[in-house]
TIDREN-717501 format. One line per 3 residues: their letters; for each residue z, y, x of N, C-alpha, C. Coordinates in Angstrom, 2 decimals. Layout:
A = Z Y X Z Y X Z Y X | ...
***
This chain:
XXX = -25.05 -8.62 18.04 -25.84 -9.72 17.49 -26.80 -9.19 16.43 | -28.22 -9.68 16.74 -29.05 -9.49 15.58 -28.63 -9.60 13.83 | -28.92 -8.46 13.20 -28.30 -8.89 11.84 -29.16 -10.00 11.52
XXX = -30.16 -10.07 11.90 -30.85 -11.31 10.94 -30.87 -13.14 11.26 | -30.01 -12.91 12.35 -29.18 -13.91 13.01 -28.24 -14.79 12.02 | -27.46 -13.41 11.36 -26.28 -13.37 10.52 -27.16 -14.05 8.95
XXX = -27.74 -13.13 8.85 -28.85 -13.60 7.45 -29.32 -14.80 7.22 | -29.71 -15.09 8.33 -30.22 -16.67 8.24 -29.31 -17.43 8.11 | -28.14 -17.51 8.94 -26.84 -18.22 8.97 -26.68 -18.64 7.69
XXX = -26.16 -17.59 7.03 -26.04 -17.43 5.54 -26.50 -17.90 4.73 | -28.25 -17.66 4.76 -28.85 -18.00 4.12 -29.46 -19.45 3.53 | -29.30 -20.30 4.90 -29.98 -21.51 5.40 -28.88 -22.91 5.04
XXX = -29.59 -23.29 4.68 -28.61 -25.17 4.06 -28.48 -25.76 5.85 | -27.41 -25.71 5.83 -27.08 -26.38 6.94 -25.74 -26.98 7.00 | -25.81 -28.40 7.34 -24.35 -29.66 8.10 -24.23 -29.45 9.26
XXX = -22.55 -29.85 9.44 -22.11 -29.81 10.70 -21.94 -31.79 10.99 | -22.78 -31.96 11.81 -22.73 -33.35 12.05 -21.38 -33.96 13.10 | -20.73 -34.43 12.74 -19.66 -34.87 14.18 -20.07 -36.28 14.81
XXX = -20.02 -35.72 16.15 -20.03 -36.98 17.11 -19.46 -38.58 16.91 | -19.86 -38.63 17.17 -19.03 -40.45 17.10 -18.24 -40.60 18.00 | -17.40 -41.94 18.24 -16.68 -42.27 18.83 -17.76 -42.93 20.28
XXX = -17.10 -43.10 21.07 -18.10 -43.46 22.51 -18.44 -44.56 22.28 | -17.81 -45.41 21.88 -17.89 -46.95 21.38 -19.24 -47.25 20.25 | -19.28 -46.40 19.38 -20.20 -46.26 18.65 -21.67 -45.56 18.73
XXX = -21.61 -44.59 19.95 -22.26 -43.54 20.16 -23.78 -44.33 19.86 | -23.62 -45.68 20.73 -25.30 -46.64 20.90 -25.57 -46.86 19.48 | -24.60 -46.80 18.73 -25.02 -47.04 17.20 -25.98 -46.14 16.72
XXX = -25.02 -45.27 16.26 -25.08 -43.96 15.74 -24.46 -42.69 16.10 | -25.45 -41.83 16.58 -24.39 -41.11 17.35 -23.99 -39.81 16.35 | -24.23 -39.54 15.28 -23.35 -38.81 14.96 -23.00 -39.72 13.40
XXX = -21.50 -39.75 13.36 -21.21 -40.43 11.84 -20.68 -39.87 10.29 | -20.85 -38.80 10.56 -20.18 -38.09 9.43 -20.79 -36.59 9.46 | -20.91 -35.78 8.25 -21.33 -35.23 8.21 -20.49 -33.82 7.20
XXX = -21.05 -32.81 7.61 -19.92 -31.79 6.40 -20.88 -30.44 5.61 | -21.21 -30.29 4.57 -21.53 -29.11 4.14 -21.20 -27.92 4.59 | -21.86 -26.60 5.05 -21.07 -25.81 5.42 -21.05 -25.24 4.35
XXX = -21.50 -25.05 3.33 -20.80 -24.20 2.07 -19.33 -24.79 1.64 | -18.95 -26.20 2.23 -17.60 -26.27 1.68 -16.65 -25.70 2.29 | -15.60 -25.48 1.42 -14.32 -24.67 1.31 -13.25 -24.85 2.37
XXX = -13.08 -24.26 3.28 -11.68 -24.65 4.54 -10.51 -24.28 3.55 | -9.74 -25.20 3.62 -8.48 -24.83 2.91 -7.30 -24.23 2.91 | -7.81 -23.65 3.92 -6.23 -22.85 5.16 -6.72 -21.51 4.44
XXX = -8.11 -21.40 4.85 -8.48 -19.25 4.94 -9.41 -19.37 3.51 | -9.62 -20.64 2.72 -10.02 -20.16 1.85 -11.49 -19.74 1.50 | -12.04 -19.96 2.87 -13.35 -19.48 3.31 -14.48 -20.56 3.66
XXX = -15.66 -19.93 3.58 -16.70 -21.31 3.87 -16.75 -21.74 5.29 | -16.85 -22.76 5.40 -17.39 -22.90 6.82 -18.36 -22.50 7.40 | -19.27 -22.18 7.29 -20.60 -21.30 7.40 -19.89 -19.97 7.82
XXX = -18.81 -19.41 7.13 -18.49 -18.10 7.12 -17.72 -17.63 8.33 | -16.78 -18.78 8.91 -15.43 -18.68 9.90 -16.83 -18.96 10.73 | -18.03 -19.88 10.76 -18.45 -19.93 12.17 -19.33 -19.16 12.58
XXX = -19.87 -17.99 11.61 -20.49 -16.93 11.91 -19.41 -16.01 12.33 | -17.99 -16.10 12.37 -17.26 -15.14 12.55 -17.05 -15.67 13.73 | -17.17 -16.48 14.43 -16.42 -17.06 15.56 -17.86 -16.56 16.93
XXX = -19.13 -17.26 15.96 -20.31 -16.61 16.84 -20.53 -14.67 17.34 | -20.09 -14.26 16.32 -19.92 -12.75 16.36 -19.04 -12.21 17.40 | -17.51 -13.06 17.32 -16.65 -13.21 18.43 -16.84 -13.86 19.71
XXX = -18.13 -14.47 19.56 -18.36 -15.30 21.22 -17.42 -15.93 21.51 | -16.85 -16.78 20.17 -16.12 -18.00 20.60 -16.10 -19.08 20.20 | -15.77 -20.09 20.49 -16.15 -21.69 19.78 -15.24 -22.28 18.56
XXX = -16.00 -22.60 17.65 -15.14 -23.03 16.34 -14.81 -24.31 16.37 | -13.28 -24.65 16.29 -12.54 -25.74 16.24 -12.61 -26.48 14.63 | -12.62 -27.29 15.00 -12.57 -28.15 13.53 -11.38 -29.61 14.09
XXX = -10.53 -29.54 12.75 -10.02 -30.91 12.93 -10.04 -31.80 11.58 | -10.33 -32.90 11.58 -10.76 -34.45 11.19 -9.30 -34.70 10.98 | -8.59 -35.39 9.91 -7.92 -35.88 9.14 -8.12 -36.86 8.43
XXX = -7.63 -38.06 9.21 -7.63 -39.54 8.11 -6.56 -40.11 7.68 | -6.92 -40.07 6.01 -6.09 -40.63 4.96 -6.16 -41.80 4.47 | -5.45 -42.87 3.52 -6.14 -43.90 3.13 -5.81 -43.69 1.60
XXX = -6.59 -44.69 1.16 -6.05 -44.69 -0.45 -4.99 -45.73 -0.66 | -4.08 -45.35 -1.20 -3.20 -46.36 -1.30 -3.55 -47.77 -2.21 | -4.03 -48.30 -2.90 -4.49 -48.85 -4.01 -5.68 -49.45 -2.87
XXX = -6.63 -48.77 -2.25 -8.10 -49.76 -2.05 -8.11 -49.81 -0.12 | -7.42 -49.10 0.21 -6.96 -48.61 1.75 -8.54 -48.21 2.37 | -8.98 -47.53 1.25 -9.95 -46.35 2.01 -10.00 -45.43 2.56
XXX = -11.05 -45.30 3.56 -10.61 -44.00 4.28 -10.98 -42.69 3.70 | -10.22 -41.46 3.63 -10.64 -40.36 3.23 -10.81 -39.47 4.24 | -11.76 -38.47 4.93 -11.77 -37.37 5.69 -11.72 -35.95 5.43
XXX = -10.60 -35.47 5.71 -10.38 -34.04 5.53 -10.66 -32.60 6.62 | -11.41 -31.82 6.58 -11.61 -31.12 7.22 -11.28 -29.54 7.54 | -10.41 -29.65 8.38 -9.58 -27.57 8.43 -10.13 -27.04 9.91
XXX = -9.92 -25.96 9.35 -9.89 -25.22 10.82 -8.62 -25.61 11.55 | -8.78 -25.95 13.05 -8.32 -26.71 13.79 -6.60 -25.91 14.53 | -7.38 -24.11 14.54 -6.57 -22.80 14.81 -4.92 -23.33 13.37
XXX = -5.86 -23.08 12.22 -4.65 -23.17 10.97 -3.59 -24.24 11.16 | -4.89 -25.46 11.05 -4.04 -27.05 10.62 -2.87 -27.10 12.01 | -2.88 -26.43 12.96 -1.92 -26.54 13.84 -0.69 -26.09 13.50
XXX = -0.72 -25.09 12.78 0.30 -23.97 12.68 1.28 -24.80 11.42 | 0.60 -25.88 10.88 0.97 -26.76 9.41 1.46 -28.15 10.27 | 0.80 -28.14 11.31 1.01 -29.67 11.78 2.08 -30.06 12.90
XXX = 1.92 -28.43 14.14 2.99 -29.03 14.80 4.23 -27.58 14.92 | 5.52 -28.48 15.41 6.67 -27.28 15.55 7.28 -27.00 16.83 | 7.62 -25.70 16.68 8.10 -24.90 17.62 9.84 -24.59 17.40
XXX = 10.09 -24.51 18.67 11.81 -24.42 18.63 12.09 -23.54 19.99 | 12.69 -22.49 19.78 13.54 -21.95 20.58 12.23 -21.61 22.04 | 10.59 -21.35 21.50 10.18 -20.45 22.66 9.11 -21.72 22.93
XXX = 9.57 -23.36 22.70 9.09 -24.54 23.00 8.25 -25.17 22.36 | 6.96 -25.64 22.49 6.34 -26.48 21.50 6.48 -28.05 21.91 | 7.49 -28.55 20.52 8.31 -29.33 20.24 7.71 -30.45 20.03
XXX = 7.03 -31.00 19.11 6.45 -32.18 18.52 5.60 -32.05 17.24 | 4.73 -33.39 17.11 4.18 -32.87 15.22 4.88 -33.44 14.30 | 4.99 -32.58 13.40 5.60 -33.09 12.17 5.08 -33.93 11.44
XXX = 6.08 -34.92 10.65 5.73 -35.87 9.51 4.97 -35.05 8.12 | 3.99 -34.61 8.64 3.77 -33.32 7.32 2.30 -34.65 6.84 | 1.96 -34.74 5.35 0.80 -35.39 4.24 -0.15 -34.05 4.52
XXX = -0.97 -34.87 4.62 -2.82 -34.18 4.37 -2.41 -33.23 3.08 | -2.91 -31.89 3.15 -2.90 -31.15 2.54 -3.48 -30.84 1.01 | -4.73 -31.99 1.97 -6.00 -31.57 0.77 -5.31 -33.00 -0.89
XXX = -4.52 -34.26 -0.35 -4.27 -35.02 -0.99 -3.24 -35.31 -1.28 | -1.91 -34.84 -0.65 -0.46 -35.29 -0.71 -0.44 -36.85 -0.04 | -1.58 -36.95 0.61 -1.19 -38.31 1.47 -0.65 -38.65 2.78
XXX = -0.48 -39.77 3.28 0.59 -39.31 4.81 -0.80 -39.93 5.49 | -0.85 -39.01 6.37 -1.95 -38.67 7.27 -1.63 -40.32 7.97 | -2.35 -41.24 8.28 -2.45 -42.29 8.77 -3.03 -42.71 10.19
XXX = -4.06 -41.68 11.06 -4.58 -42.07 12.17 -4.01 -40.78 12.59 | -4.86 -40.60 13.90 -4.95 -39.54 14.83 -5.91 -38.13 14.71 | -5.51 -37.28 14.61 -6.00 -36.12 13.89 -6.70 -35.59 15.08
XXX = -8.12 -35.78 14.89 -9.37 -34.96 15.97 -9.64 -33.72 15.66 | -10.21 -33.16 16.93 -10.19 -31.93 16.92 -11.85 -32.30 17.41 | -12.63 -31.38 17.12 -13.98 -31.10 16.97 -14.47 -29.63 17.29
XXX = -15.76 -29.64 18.45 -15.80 -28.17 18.98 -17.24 -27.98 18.64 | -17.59 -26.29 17.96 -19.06 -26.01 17.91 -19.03 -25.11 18.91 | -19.61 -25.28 20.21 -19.83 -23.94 20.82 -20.61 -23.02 20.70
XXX = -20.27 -21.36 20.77 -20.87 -20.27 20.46 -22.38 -20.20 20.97 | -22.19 -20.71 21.74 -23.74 -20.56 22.52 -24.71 -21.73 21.95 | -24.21 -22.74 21.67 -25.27 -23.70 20.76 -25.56 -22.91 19.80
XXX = -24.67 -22.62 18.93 -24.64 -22.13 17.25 -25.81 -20.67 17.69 | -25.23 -19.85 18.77 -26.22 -18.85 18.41 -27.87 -19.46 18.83 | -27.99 -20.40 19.80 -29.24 -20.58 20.18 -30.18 -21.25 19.26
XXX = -28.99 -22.48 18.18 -29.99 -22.92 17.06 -30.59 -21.98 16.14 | -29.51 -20.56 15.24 -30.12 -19.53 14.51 -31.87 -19.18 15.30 | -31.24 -18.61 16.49 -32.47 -18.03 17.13 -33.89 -19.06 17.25
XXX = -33.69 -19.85 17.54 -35.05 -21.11 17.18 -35.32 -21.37 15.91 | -34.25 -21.40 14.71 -34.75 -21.35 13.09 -35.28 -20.11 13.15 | -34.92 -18.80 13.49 -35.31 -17.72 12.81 -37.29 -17.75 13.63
XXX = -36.97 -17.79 14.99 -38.39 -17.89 15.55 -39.00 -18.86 14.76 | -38.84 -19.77 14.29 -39.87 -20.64 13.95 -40.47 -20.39 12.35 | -39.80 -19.43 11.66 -40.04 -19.17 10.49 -40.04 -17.91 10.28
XXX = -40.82 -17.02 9.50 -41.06 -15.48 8.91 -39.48 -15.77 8.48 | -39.42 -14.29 7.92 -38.17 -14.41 6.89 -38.63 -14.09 5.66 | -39.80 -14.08 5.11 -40.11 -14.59 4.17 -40.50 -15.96 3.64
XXX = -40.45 -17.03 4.37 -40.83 -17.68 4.69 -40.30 -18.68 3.40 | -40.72 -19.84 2.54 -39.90 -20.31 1.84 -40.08 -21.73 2.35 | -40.41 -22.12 3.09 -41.08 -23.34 4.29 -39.22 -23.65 4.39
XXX = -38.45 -22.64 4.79 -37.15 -22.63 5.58 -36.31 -22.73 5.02 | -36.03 -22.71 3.26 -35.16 -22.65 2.42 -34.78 -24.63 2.06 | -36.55 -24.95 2.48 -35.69 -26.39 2.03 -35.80 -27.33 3.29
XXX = -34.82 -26.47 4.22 -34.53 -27.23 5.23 -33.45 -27.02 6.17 | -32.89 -28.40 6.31 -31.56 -28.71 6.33 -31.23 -28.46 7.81 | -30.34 -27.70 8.43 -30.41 -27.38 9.83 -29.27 -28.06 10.21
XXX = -28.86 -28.89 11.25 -27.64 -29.37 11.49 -27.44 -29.04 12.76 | -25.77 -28.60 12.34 -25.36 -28.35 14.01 -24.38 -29.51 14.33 | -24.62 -29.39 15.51 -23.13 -30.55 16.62 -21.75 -30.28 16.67
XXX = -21.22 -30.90 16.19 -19.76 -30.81 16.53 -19.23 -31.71 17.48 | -19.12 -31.47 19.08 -18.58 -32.46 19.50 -17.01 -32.86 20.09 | -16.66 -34.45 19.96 -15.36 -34.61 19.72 -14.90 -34.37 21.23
XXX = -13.55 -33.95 21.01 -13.05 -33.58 22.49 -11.97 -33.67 23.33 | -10.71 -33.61 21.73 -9.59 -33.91 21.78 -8.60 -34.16 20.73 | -7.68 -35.03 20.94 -6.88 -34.98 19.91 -5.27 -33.94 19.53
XXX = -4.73 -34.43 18.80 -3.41 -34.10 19.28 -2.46 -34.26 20.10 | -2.37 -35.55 20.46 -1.44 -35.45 21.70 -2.19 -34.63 23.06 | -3.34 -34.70 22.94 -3.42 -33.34 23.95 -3.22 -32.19 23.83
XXX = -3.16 -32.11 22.69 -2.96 -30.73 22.51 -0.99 -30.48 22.68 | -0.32 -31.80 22.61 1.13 -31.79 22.98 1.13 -31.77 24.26 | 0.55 -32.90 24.97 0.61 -32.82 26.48 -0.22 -32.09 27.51
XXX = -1.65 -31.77 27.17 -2.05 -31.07 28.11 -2.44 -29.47 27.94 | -1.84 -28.47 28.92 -2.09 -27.41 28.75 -3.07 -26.78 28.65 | -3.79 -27.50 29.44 -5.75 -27.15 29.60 -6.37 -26.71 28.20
XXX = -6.01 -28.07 27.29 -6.59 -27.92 25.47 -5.98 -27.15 24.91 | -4.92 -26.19 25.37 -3.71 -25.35 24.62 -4.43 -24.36 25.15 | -4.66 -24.05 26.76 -5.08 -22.78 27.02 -6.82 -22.36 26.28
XXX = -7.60 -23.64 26.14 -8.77 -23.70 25.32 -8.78 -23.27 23.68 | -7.74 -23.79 22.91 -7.46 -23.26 21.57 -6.85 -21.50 21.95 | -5.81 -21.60 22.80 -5.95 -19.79 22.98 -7.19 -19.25 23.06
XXX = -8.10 -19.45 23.88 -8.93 -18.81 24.41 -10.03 -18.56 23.82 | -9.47 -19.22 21.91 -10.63 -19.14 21.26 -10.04 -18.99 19.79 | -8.70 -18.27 19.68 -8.32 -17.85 18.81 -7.58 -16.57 19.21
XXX = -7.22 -15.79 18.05 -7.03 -14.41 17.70 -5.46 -14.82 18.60 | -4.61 -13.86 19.00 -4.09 -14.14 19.27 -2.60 -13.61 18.22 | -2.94 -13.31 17.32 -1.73 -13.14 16.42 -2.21 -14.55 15.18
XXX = -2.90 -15.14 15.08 -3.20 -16.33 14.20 -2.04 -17.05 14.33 | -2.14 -17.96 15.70 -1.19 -18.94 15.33 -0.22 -18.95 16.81 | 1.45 -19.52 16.52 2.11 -18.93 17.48 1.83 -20.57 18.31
XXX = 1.23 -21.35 17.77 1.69 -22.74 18.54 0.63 -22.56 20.00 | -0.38 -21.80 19.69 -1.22 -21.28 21.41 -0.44 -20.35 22.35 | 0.75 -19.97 21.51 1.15 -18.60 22.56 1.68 -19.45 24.23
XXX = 1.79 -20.83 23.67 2.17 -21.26 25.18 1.36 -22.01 25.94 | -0.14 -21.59 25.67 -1.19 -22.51 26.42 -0.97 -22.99 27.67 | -0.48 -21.92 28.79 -0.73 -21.60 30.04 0.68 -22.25 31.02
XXX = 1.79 -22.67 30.12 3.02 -23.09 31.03 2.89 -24.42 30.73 | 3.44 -25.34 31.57 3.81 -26.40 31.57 5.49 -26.97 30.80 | 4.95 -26.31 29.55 6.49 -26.94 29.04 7.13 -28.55 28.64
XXX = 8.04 -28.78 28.90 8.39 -29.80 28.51 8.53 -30.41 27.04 | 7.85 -31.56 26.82 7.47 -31.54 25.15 8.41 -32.95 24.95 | 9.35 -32.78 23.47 9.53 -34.06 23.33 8.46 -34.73 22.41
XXX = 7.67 -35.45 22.24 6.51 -36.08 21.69 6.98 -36.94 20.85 | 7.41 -36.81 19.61 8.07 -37.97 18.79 7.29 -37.32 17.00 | 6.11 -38.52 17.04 5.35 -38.28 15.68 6.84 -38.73 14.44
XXX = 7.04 -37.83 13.41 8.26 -38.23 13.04 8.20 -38.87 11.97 | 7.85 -39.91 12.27 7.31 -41.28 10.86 8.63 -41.61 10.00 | 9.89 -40.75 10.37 10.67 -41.70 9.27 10.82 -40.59 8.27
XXX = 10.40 -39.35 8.16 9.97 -38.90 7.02 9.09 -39.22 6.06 | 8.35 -40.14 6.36 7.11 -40.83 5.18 8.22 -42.76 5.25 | 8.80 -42.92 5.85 9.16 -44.23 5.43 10.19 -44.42 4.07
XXX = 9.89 -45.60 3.74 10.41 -45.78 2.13 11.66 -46.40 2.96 | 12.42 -46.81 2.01 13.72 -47.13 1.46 14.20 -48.47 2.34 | 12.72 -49.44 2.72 13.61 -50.59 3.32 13.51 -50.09 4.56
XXX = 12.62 -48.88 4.82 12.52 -49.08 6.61 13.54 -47.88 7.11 | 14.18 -47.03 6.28 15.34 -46.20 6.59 16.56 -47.68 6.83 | 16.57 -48.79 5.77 17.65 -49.86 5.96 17.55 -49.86 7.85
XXX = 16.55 -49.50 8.32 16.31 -50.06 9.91 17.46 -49.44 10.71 | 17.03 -48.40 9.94 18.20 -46.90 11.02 19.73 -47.63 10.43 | 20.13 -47.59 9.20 21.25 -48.13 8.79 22.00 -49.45 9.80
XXX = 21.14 -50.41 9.81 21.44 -51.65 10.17 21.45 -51.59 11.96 | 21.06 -50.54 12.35 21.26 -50.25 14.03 22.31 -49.60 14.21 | 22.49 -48.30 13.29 24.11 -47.94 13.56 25.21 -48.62 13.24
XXX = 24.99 -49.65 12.44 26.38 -50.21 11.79 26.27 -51.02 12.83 | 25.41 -51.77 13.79 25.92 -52.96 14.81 26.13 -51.96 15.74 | 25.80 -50.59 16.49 26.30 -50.30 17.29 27.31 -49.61 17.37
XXX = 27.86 -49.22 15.70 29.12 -48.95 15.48 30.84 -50.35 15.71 | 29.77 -51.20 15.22 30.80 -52.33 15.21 30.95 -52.64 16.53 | 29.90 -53.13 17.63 30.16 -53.26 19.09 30.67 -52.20 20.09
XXX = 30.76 -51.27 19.25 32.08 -50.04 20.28 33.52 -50.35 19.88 | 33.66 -50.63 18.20 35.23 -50.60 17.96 35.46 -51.71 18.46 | 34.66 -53.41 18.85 35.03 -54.18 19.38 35.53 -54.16 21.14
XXX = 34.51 -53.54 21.30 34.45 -53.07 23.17 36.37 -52.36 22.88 | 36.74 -51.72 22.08 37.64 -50.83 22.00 38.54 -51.64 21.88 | 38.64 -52.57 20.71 39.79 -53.90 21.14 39.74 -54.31 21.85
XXX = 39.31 -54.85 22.73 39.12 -55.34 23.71 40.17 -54.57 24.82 | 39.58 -53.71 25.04 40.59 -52.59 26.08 42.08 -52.11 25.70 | 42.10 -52.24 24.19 43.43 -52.41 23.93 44.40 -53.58 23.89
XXX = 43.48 -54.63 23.82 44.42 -56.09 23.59 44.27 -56.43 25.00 | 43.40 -56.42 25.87 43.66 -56.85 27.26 43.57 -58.15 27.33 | 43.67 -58.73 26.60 44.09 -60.52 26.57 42.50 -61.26 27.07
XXX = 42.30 -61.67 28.27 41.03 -62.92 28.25 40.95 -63.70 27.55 | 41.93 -64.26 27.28 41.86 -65.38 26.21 40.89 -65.22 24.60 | 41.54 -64.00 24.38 41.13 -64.01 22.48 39.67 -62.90 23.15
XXX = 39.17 -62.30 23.74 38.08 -61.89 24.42 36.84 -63.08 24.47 | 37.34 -64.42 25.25 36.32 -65.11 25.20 36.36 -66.29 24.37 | 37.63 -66.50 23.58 37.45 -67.33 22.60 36.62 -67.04 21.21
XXX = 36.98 -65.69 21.05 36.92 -64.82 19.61 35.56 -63.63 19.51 | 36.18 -62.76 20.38 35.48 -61.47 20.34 34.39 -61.94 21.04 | 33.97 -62.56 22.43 32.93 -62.28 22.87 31.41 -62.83 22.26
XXX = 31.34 -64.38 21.80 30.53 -64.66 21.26 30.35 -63.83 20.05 | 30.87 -63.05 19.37 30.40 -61.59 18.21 29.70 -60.74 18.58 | 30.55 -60.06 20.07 29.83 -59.22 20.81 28.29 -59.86 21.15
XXX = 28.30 -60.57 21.86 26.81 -61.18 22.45 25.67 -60.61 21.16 | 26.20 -61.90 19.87 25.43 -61.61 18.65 24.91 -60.35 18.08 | 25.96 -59.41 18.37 25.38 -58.40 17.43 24.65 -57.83 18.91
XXX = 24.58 -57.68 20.65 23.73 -56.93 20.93 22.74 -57.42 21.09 | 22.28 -58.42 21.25 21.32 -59.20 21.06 20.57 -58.41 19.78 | 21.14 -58.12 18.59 20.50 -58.31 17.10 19.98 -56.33 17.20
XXX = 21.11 -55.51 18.13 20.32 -54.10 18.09 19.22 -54.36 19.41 | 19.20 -55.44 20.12 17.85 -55.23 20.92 16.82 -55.72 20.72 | 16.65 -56.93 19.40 15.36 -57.07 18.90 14.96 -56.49 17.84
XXX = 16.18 -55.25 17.01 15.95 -54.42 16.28 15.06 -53.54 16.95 | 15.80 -52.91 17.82 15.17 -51.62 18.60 13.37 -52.49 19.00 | 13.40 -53.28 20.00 12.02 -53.73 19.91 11.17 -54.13 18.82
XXX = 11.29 -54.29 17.41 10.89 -54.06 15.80 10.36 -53.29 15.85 | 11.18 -51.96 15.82 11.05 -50.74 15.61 10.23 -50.21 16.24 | 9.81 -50.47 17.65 9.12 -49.61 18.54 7.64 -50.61 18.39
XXX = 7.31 -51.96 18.16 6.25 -52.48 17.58 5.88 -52.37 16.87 | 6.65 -52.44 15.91 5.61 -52.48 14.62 6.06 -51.43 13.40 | 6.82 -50.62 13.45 7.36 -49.88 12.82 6.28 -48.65 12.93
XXX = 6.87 -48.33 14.44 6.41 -46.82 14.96 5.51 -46.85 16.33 | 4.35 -47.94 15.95 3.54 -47.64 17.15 3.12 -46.60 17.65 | 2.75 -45.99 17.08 2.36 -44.32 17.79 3.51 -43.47 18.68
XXX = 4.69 -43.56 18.30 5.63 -43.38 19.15 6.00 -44.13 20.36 | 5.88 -45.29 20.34 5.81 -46.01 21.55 4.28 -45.70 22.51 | 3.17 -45.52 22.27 2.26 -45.35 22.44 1.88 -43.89 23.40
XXX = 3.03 -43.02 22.46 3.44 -41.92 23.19 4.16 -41.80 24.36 | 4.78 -42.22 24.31 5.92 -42.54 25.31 5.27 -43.07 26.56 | 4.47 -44.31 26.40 3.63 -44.86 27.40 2.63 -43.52 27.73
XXX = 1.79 -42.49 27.13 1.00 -42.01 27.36 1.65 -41.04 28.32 | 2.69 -40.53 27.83 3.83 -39.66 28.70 4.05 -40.30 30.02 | 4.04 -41.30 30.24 4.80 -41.86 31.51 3.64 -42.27 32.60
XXX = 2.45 -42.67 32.03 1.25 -42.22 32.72 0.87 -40.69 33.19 | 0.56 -39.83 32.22 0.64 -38.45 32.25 1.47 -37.88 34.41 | 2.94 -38.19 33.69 3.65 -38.43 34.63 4.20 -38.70 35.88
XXX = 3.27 -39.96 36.31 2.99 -40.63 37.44 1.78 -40.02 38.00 | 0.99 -39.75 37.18 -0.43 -39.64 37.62 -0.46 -38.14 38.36 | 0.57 -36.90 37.61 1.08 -35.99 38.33 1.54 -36.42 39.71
***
């Protein structure tokens, strides 16, 4: 690569604009925007810097999007990492398997990450073809070029659960990272079996752990009853006594359990459905 490719890179004020959502695209099609002199928080490094390193490498720089809220005004905050790192922080591995993502808070805030964490792609061949049209269009002495703002595309592509369920976006993050970086690509290429469970009861407070409490104690109580039952033998005290209890409490763990999977932990149910499509559609 031309050094002065590199120079300009460097040199030149330039945003990374991200795509919009499809829904929005007729709006506005790109909605957010990022400095590349700001700081990635994983390597410590500019963004400008990892994507001249990635162009040098002839490979495409991942970015992932992180939304937080404020607790107090429920604003949104956007956080931005390299997509290679924030994986290695976000999801876990067990025994050879990539397992699920963790209940892990935004890094940059100690907040619990609230939506769906996007992943965002600059490809090498855009990035080098815009340098090469700034540099043609200006001397390099040129001071015409210093006050002007070059923006590149970031476009959106995938999220995380693809990156749990489909191998394609796993073998794509390999294929564009180092391969001693991060171990969660080492299994781009197999079809492993994933359990997909976002693990929200690490960020839940105090009444919504009562949830888990109040499901084991009724399905603790409707076994030792099932258990009298088989010991006393009697029909009589079964349907005079015990059974209308029994009814009550399963009744009370099956509109628990449906609670829970509405409105508790939609994203887990959500999963589950996405899995079972996935699935069929195989």
């Amino acid at each position: 690569m031309e050094e002065c490719l590199v120079q300009a890179a460097m040199r030149a004020r330039s945003e990374i604009a991200f795509e919009c959502n499809i829904k929005d695209a007729c709006i506005q099609p790109y909605c957010k925007v990022l400095d590349t002199d700001a700081i990635e928080a994983f390597t410590l490094e500019k963004f400008k810097t990892l994507m001249i390193l990635c162009m040098k490498e002839e490979k495409d720089f991942v970015i992932a999007m992180v939304t937080t809220r404020d607790p107090s005004t429920d604003n949104p905050f956007y956080s931005y990492y390299s997509a290679i790192d924030l994986n290695n922080f976000l999801f876990c591995v067990e025994g050879g398997y990539l397992m699920n993502r963790m209940g892990v808070k935004n890094p940059a805030n100690n907040l619990s990450i609230t939506e769906k964490v996007l992943y965002y792609r600059i490809l090498h061949k855009e990035l080098l073809g815009i340098w090469k049209d700034y540099c043609s269009r200006y001397d390099r002495d040129s001071v015409a070029k210093d006050h002007e703002i070059v923006y590149i595309k970031a476009e959106y592509f995938a999220y995380y659960e693809d990156f749990l369920f489909d191998s394609s976006v796993r073998q794509y993050f390999s294929s564009n990272s180092d391969g001693n970086e991060c171990f969660t690509h080492g299994f781009s290429s197999t079809g492993d079996s994933l359990t997909i469970v976002d693990d929200q009861l690490e960020n839940y407070h105090d009444d919504k752990f009562s949830l888990k409490i109040i499901l084991y104690t009724n399905m603790g109580t409707i076994l030792a009853i099932f258990t009298i039952c088989m010991l006393v033998g009697s029909r009589e005290v079964l349907m005079t006594v015990l059974a209308p209890l029994l009814l009550t409490m399963f009744f009370s763990v099956i509109f628990l359990v449906l609670y829970v999977l509405l409105f508790e932990t939609p994203e887990c149910l959500e999963s589950i459905l996405n899995l079972g499509k996935r699935c069929l559609s195989e």
